[in-house]
C-alpha positions in Angstrom: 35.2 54.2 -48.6 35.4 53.0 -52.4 33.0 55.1 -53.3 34.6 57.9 -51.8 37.9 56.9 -53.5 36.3 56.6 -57.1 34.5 60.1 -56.6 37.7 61.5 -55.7 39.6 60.5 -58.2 37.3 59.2 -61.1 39.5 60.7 -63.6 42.7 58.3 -62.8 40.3 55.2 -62.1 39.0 55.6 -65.7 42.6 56.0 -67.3 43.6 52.3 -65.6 40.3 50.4 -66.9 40.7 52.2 -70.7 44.6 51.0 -70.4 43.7 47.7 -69.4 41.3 47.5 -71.8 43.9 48.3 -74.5 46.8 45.8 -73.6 45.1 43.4 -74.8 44.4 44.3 -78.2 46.0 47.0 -81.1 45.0 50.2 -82.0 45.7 52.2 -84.8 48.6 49.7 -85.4 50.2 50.4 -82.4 50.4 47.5 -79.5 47.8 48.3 -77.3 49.6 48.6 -73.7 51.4 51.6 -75.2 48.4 53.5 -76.3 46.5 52.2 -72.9 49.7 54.0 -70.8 49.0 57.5 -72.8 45.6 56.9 -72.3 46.2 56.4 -68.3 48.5 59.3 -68.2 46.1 61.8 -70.0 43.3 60.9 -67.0 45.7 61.3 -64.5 47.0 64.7 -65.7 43.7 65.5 -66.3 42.5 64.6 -62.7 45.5 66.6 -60.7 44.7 69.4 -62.7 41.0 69.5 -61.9 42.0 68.6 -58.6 44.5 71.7 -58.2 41.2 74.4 -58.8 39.5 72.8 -56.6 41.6 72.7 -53.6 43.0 76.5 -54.9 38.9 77.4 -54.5 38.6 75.9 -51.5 41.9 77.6 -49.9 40.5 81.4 -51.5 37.2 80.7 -49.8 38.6 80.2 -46.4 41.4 83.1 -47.0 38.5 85.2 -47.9 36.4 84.3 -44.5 39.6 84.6 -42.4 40.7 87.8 -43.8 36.2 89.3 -43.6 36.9 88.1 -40.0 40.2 89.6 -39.1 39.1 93.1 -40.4 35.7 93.1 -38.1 37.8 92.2 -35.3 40.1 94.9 -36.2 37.8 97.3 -36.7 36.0 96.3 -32.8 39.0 97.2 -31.2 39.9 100.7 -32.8 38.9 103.6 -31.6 38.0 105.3 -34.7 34.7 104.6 -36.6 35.1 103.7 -39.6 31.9 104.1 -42.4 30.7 103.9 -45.9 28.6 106.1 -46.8 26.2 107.4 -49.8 25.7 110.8 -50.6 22.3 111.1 -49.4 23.7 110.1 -45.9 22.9 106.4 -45.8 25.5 103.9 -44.5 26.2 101.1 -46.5 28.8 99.9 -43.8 29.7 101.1 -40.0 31.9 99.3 -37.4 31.2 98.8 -34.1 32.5 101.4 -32.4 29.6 103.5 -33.3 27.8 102.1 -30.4 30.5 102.7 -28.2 30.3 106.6 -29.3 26.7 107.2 -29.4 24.8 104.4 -28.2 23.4 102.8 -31.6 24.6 99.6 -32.7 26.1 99.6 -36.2 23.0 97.7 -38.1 20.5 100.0 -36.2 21.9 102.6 -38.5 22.8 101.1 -41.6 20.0 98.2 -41.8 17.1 100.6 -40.6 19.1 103.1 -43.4 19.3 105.5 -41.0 20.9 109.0 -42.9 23.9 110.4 -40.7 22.7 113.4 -41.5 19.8 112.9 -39.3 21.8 112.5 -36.8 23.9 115.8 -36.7 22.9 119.2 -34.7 20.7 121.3 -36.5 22.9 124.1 -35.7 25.7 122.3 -37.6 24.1 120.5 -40.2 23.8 123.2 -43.3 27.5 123.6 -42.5 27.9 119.7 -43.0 26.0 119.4 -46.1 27.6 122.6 -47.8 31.1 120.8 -47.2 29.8 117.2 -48.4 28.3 119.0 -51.6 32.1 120.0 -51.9 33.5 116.5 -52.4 31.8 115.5 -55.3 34.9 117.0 -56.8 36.9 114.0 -54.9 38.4 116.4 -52.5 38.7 115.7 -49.0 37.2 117.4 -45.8 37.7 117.3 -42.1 34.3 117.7 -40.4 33.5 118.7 -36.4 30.2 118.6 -35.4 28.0 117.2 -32.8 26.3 113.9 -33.3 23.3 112.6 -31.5 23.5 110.2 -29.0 20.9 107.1 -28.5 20.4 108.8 -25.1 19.1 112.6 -26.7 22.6 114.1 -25.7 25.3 115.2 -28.1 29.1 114.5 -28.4 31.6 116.1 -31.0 33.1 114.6 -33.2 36.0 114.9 -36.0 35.2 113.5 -39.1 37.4 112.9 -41.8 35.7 112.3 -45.3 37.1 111.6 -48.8 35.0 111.3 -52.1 35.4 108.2 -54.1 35.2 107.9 -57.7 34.6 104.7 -60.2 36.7 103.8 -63.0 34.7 106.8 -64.8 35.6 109.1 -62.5 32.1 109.9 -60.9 31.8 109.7 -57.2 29.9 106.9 -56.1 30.1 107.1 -52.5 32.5 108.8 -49.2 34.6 106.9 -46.9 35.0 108.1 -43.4 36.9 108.0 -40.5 35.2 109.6 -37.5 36.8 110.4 -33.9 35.6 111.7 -30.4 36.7 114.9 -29.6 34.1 115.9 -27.2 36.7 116.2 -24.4 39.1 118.3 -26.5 36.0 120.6 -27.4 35.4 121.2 -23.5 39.2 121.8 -23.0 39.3 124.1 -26.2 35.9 125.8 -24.8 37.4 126.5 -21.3 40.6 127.7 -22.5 39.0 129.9 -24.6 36.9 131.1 -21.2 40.1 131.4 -19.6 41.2 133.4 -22.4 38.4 135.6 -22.6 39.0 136.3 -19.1 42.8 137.2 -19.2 41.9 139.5 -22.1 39.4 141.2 -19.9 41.4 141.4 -16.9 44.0 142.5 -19.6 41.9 145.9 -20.8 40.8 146.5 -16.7 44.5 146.7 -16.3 44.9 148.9 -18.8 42.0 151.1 -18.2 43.2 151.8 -14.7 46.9 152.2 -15.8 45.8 155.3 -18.4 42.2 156.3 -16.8 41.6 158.6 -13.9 39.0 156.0 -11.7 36.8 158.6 -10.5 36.1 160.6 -13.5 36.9 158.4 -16.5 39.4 161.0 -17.9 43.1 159.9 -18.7 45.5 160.3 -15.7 48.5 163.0 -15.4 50.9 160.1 -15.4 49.3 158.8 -19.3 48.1 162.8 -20.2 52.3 163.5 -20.6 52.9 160.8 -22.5 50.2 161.9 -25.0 51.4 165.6 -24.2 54.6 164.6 -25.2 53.7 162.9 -28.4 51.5 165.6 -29.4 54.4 167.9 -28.7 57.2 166.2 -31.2 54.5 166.0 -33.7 54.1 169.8 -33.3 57.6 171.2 -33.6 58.4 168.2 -36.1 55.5 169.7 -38.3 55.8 173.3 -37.4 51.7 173.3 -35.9 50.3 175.5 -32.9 49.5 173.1 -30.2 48.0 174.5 -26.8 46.7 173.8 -23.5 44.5 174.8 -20.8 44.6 174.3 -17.3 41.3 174.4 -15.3 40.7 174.7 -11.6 37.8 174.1 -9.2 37.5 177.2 -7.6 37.8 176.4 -3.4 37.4 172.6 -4.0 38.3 171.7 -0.5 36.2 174.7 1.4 33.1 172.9 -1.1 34.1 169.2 0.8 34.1 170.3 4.7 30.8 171.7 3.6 29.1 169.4 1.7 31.3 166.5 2.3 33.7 164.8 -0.2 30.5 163.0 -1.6 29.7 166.4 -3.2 33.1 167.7 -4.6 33.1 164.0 -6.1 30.0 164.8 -8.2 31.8 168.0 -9.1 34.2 166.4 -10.8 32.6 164.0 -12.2 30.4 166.5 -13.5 32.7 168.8 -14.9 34.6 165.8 -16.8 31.4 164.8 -18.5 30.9 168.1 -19.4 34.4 168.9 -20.8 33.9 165.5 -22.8 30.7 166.9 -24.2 32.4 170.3 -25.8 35.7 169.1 -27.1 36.9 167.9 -30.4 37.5 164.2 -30.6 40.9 165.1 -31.1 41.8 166.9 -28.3 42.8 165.4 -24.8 41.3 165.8 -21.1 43.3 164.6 -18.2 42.6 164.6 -14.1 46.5 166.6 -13.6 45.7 167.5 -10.3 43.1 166.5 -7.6 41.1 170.0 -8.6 42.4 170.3 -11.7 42.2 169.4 -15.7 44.6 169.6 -18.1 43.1 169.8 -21.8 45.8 169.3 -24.6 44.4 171.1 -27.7 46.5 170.3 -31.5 46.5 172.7 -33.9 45.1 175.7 -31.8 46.7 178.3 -32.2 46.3 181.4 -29.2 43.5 183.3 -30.9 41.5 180.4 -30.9 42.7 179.3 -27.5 41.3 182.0 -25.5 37.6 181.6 -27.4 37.8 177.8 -26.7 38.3 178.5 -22.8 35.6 180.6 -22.7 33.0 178.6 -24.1 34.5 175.8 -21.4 34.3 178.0 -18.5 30.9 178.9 -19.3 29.1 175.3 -20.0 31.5 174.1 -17.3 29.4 176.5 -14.7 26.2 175.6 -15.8 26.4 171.9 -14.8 24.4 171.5 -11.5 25.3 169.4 -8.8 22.6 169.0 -6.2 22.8 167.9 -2.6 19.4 166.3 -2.4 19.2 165.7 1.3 19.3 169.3 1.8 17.4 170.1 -1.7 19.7 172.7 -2.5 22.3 173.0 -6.0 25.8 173.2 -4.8 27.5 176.6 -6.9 31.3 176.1 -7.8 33.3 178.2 -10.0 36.1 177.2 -12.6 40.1 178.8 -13.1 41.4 178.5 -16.0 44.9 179.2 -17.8 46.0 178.7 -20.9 49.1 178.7 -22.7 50.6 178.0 -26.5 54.1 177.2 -27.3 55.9 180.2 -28.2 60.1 180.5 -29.8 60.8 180.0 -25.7 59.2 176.4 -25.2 62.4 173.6 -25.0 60.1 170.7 -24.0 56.7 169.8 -22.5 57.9 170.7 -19.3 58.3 174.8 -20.3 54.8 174.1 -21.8 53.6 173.1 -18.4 55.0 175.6 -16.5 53.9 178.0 -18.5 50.1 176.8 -18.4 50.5 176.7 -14.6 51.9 180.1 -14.4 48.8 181.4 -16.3 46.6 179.5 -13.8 48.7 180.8 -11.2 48.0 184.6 -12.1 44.3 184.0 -12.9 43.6 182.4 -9.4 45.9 185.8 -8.0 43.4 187.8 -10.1 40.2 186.3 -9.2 41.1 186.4 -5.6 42.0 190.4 -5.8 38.2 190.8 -7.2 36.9 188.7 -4.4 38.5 190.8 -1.9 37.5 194.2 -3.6 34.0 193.0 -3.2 34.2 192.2 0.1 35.6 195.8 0.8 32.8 197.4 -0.9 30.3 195.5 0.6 
């Protein structure tokens, strides 16, 4: 215990012998218990001072282990991972939620030096190394990619990285803070199914709101909408517009025949043929359940009455075939065709009009028919 005693405080032991030393005799001319107690308090300051680093050492060592303690705790309970890492994609330093998120405990990766990089999807990881070549400017990036599990399965993850620079201003290393958003992936992936889905039940809708379901071609309900469009652009801009209206000759006589099977084909037929030998900017619609409308801008009556013909004519040349009794099914076509003239108010007197033609053509045809039958 005296040893312990004079260890501690050698300092102030010394300053009591070298003062009782000097009562007893004079120094320097001055009596010697007076220089002994200067002596004595010299040590002592001397020793309290020495003794004040050492207990300040002793308190920044433990401040330091508490405080290296607290923050690995701190870091085991958050959910985020946070790292250190090189450019080169070695960790110097991972917490411990790293094995929570893929399985590896924090020294397998940064004792065995394991590059995060490695660890990334291939798919993702030139995107990952284009935007970590970006931060040697200092910037910052967010990351999401998917990360390789212990187990051979991947998870996303967001990753936010910052460069960090030295007291030169070169970057030595990144910091980042990484977080699991493999659940918010599957949720944004089956909303954007879902998505996807509405927008395609979206365009059905509005195929079968403006489409004729059998033949492809627009309906009458959509063709006067574009009729009437196509109409104010005419009289606004002074241009011929015109239309024709075609009829399947005896459509109904052709499905107690055949059956409806057949006059289907017909139609079909006939629309895909119409598509064929039209300009892209002209307009075909089912207006009737035997007929077509085709809206024509910018023809003017002239040209009209060649356009039908040609129409008529590769119209009547499509073959429709009733194979179970190997024999092509004949039709014939009707047309009329109309412009608008000083006389047409609205669509409606164009439409009449283009019916009336039809009308007369149809009252025509079936005088010839009859006049053949009387001859014959």
């Amino acid at each position: 215990m005296l040893n312990t005693f004079l260890n501690r405080y050698k300092y102030c032991v010394f300053g009591v012998i070298f003062a009782l030393s000097c009562a007893a005799v004079s120094v320097f001319k001055f009596e010697g218990y007076a220089f002994g107690l200067i002596v004595l308090a010299f040590c002592c300051t001397l020793q309290f001072i020495i003794k004040k680093e050492e207990l300040s050492a002793s308190t920044g060592k433990e401040a330091n282990i508490i405080s290296e303690d607290l923050f690995h705790r701190v870091m085991s309970i958050v959910p985020e991972i946070v790292y250190i890492s090189m450019f080169d994609g070695t960790v110097k330093y991972i917490s411990d939620g790293i094995e929570t998120l893929t399985g590896y405990k924090s020294d397998e990766i940064y004792k065995t030096r394991i590059p995060l990089l490695q660890l990334v999807h291939p798919d993702d990881k030139e995107n990952v190394s284009k935007q970590i070549q970006n931060l040697q400017n200092g910037s910052e990036a967010t990351l999401e990619y998917r990360l390789l599990k212990k187990d051979g399965a991947y998870i996303w993850v967001s990753d936010r990285v910052n460069g960090v620079k030295n007291e030169w201003g070169n970057i030595t290393h990144y910091n980042g803070i990484m977080v699991n958003i493999d659940e918010r992936r599957i949720h944004d992936k089956s909303l954007n199914n879902l998505n996807a889905r509405i927008h395609q039940l979206n365009d059905m809708v509005n195929h079968h709101a403006v489409r004729d379901s059998l033949t492809n071609v627009y309906n009458r309900r959509y063709s006067l909408v574009i009729l009437q469009n196509e109409f104010n652009r005419a009289i606004t801009q002074n241009k011929t517009l015109s239309c024709i209206l075609m009829d399947i000759d005896n459509l109904e006589s052709i499905n107690n025949r055949y059956g409806y099977y057949i006059g289907d084909r017909i139609l079909t037929e006939i629309s895909r043929c119409l598509q064929k030998h039209i300009k892209s900017s002209d307009i075909i619609a089912r207006f009737g359940d035997d007929e077509f409308l085709i809206v024509l801008p910018e023809i003017d009556k002239e040209e009209l009455n060649r356009i039908s013909g040609l129409l008529v004519n590769e119209v009547e040349k499509c073959l429709v075939k009733d194979e179970e009794k190997n024999i092509n099914i004949p039709f014939r076509v009707i047309v009329g065709v109309s412009s608008i003239t000083a006389t047409t108010k609205n669509i409606n007197d164009l439409i009449e009009q283009v019916s009336n033609a039809l009308y007369a053509a149809k009252a025509t045809n079936k005088n010839v028919n009859e006049e053949i039958l009387k001859d014959e």
